[in-house]
C-alpha positions in Angstrom: -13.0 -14.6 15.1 -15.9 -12.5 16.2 -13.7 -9.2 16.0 -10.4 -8.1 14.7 -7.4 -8.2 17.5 -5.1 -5.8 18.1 -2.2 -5.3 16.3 0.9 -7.3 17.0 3.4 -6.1 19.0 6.5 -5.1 18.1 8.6 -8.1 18.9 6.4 -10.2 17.2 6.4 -8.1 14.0 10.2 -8.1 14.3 10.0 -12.1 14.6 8.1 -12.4 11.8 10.2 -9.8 9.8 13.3 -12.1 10.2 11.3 -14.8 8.4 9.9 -12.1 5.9 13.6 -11.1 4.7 15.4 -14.7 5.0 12.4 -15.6 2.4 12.5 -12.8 -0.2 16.5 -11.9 0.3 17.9 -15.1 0.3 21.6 -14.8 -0.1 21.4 -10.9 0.4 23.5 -9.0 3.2 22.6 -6.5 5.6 25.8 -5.2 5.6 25.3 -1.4 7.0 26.1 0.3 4.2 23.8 -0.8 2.1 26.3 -2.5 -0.3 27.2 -5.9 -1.5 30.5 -6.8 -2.5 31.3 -3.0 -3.3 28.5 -3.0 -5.3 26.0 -0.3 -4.2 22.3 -1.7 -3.8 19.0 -0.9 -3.8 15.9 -3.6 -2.3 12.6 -2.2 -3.8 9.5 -3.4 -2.6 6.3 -3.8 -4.8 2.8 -4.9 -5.2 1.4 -6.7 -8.2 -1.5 -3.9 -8.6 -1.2 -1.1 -11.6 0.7 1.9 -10.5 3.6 3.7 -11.5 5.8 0.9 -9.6 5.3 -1.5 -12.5 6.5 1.1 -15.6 9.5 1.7 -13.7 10.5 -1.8 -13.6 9.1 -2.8 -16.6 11.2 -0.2 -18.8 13.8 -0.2 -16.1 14.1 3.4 -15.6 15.9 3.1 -12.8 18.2 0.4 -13.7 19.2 3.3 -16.5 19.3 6.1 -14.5 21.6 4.1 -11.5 23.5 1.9 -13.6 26.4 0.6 -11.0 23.6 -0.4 -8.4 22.4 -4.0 -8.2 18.6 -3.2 -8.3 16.5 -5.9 -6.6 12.6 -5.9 -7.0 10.9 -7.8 -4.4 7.5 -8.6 -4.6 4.7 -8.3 -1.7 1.3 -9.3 -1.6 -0.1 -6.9 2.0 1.4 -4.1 3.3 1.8 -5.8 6.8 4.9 -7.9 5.6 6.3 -4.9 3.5 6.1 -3.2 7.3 7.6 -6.4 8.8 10.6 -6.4 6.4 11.3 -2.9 6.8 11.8 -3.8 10.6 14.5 -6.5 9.6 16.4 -3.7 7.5 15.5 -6.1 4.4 13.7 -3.6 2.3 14.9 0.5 1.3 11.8 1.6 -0.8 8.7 -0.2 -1.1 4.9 0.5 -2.2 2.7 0.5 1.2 -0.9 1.5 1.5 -1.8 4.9 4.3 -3.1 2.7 6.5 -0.1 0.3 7.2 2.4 3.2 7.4 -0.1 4.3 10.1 0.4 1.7 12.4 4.1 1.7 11.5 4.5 4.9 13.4 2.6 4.2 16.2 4.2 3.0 19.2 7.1 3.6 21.5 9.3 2.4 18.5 8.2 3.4 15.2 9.6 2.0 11.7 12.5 3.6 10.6 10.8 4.7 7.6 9.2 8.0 5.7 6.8 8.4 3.2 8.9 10.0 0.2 6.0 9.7 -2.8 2.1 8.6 -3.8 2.0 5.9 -6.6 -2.1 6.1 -6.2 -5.3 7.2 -4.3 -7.4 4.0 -4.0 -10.4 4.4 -6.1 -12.4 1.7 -7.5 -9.7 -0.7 -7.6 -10.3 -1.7 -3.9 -14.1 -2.8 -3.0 -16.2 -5.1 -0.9 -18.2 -7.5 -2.3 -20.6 -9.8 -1.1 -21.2 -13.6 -2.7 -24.4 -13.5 -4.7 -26.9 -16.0 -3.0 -26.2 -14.8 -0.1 -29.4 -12.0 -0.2 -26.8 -9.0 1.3 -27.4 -5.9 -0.7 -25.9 -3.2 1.2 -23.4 -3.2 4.2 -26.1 -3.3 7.0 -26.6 -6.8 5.6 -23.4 -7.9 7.0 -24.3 -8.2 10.6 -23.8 -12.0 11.7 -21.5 -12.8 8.0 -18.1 -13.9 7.6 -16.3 -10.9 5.8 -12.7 -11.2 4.7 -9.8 -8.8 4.3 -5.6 -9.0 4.7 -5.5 -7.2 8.5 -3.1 -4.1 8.5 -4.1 -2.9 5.0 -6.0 -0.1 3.4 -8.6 -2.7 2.5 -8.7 -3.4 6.0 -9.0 0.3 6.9 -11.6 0.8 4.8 -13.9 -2.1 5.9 -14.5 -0.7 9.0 -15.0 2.5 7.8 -18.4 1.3 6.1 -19.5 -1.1 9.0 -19.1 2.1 11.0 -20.8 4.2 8.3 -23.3 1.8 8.2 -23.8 1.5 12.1 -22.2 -1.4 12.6 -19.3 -2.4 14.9 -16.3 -4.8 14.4 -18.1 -7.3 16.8 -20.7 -7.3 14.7 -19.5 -9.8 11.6 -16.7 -12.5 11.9 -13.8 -11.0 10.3 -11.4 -13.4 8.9 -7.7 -12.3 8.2 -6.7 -13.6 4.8 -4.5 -12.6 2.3 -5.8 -12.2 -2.1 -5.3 -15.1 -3.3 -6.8 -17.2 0.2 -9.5 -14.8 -0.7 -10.4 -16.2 -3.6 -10.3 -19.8 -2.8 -12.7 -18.9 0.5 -15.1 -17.3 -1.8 -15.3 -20.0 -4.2 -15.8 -22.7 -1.3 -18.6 -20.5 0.3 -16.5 -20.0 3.3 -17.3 -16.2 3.2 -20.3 -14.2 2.5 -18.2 -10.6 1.4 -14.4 -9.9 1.1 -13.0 -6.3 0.8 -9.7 -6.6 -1.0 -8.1 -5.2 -4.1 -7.1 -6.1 -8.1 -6.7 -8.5 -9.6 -8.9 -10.7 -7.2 -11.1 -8.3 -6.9 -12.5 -8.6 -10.5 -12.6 -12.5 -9.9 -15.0 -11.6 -6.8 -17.1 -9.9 -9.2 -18.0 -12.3 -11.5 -19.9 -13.8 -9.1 -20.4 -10.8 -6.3 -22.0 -7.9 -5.6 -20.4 -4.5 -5.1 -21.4 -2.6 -1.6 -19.4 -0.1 -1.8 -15.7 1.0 -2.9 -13.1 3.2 -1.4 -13.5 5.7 -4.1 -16.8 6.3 -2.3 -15.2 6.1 1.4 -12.0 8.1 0.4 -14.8 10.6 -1.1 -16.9 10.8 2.2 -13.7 11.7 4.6 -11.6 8.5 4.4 -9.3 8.4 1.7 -6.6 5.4 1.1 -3.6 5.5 -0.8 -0.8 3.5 -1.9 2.5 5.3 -0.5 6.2 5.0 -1.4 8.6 4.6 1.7 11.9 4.9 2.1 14.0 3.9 4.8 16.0 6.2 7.3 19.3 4.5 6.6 18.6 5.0 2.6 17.8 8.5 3.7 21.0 9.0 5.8 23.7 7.4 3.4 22.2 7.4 -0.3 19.8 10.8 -0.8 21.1 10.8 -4.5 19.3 7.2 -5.4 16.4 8.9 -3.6 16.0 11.4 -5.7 16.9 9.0 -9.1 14.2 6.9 -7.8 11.7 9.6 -7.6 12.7 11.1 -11.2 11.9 7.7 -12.2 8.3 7.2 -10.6 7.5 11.0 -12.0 7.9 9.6 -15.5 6.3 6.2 -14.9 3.1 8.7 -13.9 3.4 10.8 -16.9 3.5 7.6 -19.0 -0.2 6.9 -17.3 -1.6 10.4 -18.6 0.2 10.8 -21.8 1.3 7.0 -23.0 -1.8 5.2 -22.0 -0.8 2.1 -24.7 2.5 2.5 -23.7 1.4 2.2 -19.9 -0.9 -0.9 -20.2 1.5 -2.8 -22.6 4.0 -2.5 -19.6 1.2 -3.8 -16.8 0.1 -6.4 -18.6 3.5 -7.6 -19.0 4.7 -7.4 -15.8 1.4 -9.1 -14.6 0.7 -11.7 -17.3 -2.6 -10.6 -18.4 -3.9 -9.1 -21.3 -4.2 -5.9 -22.6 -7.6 -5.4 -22.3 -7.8 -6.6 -18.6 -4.5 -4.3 -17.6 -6.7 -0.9 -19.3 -9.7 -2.2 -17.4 -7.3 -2.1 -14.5 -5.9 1.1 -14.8 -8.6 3.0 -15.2 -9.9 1.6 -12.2 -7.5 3.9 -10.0 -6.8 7.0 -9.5 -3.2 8.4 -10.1 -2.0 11.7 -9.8 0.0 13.9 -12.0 3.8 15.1 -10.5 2.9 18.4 -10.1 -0.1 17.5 -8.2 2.0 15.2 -5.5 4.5 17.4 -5.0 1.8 19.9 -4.1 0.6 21.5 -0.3 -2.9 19.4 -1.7 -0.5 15.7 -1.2 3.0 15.8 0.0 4.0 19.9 -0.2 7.5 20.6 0.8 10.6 19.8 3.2 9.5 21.2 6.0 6.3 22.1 5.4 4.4 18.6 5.0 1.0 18.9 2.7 -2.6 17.5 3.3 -1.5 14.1 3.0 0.0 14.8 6.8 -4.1 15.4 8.2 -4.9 12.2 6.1 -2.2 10.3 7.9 -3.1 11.6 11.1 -6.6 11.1 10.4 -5.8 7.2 9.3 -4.1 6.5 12.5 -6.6 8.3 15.2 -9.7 6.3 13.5 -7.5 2.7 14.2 -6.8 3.6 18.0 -10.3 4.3 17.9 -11.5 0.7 16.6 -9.0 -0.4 18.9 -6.4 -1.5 16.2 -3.4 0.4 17.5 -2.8 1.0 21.4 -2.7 5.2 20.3 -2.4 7.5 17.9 1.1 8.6 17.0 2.0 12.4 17.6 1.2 15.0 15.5 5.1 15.8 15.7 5.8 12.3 15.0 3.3 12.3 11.9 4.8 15.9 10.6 8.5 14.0 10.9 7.4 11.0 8.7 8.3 12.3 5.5 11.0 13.0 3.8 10.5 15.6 0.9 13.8 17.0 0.8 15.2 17.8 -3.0 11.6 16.8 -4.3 10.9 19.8 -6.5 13.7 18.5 -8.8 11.7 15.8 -9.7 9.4 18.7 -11.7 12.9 19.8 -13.7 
C-alpha cells in the first residue's frame, strides 16, 4: 500500500480485541471484580524486549510481594493488540510504547486505561535499517522502497518522524504493516528494502543492514518514544493496593539495571533464551531511568500535577492527526486525566 491508512475504528479494534483475549486468556473470566474463583487476579501484559518487565517476572517480585493473587503474564508482540485487549477488559497492566497509548485516547471513546509508570525511553534499541544491496544510505533514499514497520507502534511513530525529517511524505514509500518476526522473514526474501522495528529482530536486520537512523537520535531531536506501563481503570477503581505492589516491584527491577547489571542480564537472557552476551548487548542498547528520575516533574511528577511526560504525550498524539493517523488530537484535559500517579512517592520508601 502506497500510504499508511487510518487507524481502525473503534468497533473494529473491539472485534479484534475479542479474538485478542479468547487467544491469550483461554479459560480466564471477566468476572467484574477482577477475581477468579475467590482468588484475586492480576493479567499482566509484556513484551519480549529488555526492561524492567522481565526482572519482575523473572525473580517474581510480585508473585512475593502479592502472594494470594493468581498472577498471569501474557505475552504481546505490538502494542496495537496490547490496546485491543485492553478494550475487551482482558488485560490490567501491560507494557505499551507512547505512541499506542496515544491513539488509545483519542476518540469519542477512549481506553479505559492510564499510564501509571516508564519501563524505558527508546534509544538505540529501536532503528531503521535498510537491506545492503539496495544502494540506500540515508532516509532520502527511501522514496519509491518498500519499508516495514508493525502500524500503531512507536516504531511506527518514529518512521515518519524521519521521512518527515528527511522531506518525505508517507505517500512517498510503500509502507507495509508487519509485525517482528514477518519482518524478518520479508527481509530475508528481499520483499523489503528497510524495516524500522525493535530488538531482538533488529540485530538480525543488522547483520545484513544498514543503520539510517535510530530513535535515540529522533527522541533527541524533539520526538522521544517510550515504553509505558498501563493500568486499567477498573484495576484503578477496585485494587489501588496491587497498584502500588506492582510499582514497588518495577522500582526494584530498575535498580537491579543500575546496581546488579549481572544480576539483570542473567534474568533477560533467561526469560528470552539467549545468551548472556547478546542480553548485555541488549541492555545497553536502551535507555532506562532511575525511580527517582520517573517519579519526577522531568517524567511522570505527581497526582495531580502530571510531569513532562504529559507534553510528550500530547506531542505524540497532535503529530499522528497530523500524518492523518488519528481523526484528532485528544484534549489536553483528556491527556492531563491519563495518568494515574496517586500513592507513587511510596514507591521511593
Amino acid at each position: 500500500m502506497s500510504r499508511v491508512p487510518q487507524g481502525p475504528s473503534r468497533r473494529l479494534l473491539l472485534a479484534g480485541a475479542l479474538a485478542v483475549a479468547s487467544a491469550a486468556l483461554t479459560g480466564c473470566s471477566s468476572d467484574s471484580d477482577g477475581s477468579s474463583g475467590g482468588a484475586k487476579r492480576l493479567r499482566i501484559g509484556y513484551f519480549a524486549f529488555p526492561s524492567g518487565d522481565l526482572i519482575v517476572k523473572n525473580r517474581k517480585l510480585l508473585e512475593k510481594a502479592l502472594p494470594d493473587y493468581k498472577i498471569t503474564w501474557i505475552k504481546f508482540d505490538s502494542g496495537a493488540s496490547v490496546n485491543q485487549a485492553f478494550l475487551g477488559k482482558s488485560l490490567d497492566i501491560a507494557a505499551l510504547g507512547s505512541s499506542p497509548f496515544a491513539r488509545g485516547l483519542a476518540g469519542p471513546s477512549p481506553i479505559p486505561y492510564k499510564v501509571a509508570w516508564i519501563l524505558d525511553v527508546a534509544g538505540d534499541n529501536e532503528a531503521l535499517v535498510a537491506r545492503k544491496g539496495t544502494g540506500i544510505s540515508d532516509v532520502a533514499g527511501l522514496k519509491g522502497r518498500t519499508v516495514a514497520t508493525p502500524f500503531a507502534s512507536t516504531s511506527h511513530y518514529s518512521l515518519l518522524a524521519a521521512l518527515e525529517t528527511a522531506g518525505l511524505k508517507p505517500s512517498d514509500v510503500k509502507l507495509v504493516d508487519l509485525q517482528p518476526q514477518a519482518i524478518l522473514a520479508a527481509w530475508q526474501r528481499g520483499d523489503i528494502d528497510a524495516a524500522y522495528v525493535w530488538l531482538p529482530t533488529l540485530d538480525e536486520l543488522r547483520k545484513t543492514g544498514t543503520q539510517l537512523t535510530s530513535s535515540k537520535q529522533i527522541g533527541a531531536a524533539g520526538k522521544p518514544t517510550l515504553d509505558l506501563a498501563v493500568v486499567s481503570d477498573d484495576l484503578i477503581a477496585k485494587d489501588p493496593k496491587a497498584i502500588d505492589a506492582w510499582r514497588k516491584a518495577e522500582a526494584e527491577a530498575l535498580r537491579v539495571l543500575k546496581s546488579d547489571p549481572d544480576g539483570a542480564v542473567k534474568a533477560v537472557s533467561a526469560e528470552l533464551g539467549i545468551s548472556a552476551a547478546d542480553a548485555k548487548a541488549q541492555i545497553e542498547q536502551g535507555v532506562f531511568l532511575t525511580p527517582e528520575q520517573v517519579t519526577s516533574a522531568d517524567w511522570l511528577g505527581a497526582d495531580g500535577d502530571p510531569g513532562k511526560l504529559r507534553t510528550y504525550v500530547a506531542d505524540t498524539a497532535e503529530f499522528l492527526a497530523r500524518q492523518k493517523q488519528i481523526d484528532a488530537a485528544p484534549s489536553a484535559d483528556a491527556v492531563r486525566e491519563a495518568f494515574y500517579l496517586k500513592g507513587l512517592p511510596d514507591v521511593l520508601k
